[in-house]
Every structure is written in structure tokens, then in C-alpha cells.
C-alpha positions, 0 to 999 in steps of 0.5 A: 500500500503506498502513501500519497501526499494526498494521505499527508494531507488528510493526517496532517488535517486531522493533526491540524498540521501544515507540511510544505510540498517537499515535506509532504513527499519526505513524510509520504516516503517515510511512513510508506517504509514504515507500512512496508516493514509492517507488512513484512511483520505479517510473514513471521510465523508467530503462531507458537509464540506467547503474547507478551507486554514485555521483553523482559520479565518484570517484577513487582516491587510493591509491598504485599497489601496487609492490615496494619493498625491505624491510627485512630480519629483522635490521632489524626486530627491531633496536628490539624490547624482546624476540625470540625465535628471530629473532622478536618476543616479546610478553607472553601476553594471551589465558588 
């Protein structure tokens, strides 16, 4: 499938971006190696091949999610500059 100026110009559109005419056929140029390449993907064999998110294995470094004690109502409102019925009271910032 080739690319045309003409489909430059309809990307560029709909990115509203503005290529001159030599752009238009570097551009062109460009993503019709880039649709070949794709192409020539879809000849591999992947058939046996698991799907994967990434090359390398990843390990997640999070710690396990467990219940620890908390701190209580009257804890946490102790350092507050404002409460209000056992509550933290903040200045209104929405109108």
C-alpha cells in the first residue's frame, strides 16, 4: 500500500498540521517504509509464540497489601490547624 501526499494531507488535517510540498513527499516516503516493514511483520510465523507486554520479565516491587493498625480519629486530627465535628476543616476553594 503506498502513501500519497494526498494521505499527508488528510493526517496532517486531522493533526491540524501544515507540511510544505517537499515535506509532504519526505513524510509520504517515510511512513510508506514504515507500512512496508509492517507488512513484512505479517510473514513471521508467530503462531507458537506467547503474547507478551514485555521483553523482559518484570517484577513487582510493591509491598504485599496487609492490615496494619491505624491510627485512630483522635490521632489524626491531633496536628490539624482546624476540625470540625471530629473532622478536618479546610478553607472553601471551589465558588
Amino acid at each position: 500500500m503506498a502513501i500519497t501526499p494526498e494521505d499527508v494531507d488528510k493526517i496532517a488535517q486531522l493533526a491540524k498540521l501544515r507540511f510544505s510540498e517537499d515535506e509532504k513527499r519526505e513524510i509520504a516516503r517515510q511512513l510508506g517504509q514504515i507500512v512496508a516493514y509492517v507488512e513484512k511483520l505479517k510473514e513471521l510465523d508467530v503462531e507458537d509464540v506467547p503474547p507478551t507486554a514485555h521483553v523482559v520479565e518484570l517484577t513487582n516491587v510493591m509491598r504485599d497489601d496487609k492490615v496494619e493498625p491505624w491510627l485512630t480519629q483522635e490521632e489524626a486530627l491531633a496536628n490539624a490547624p482546624a476540625k470540625h465535628h471530629g473532622f478536618f476543616s479546610v478553607p472553601k476553594v471551589i465558588g
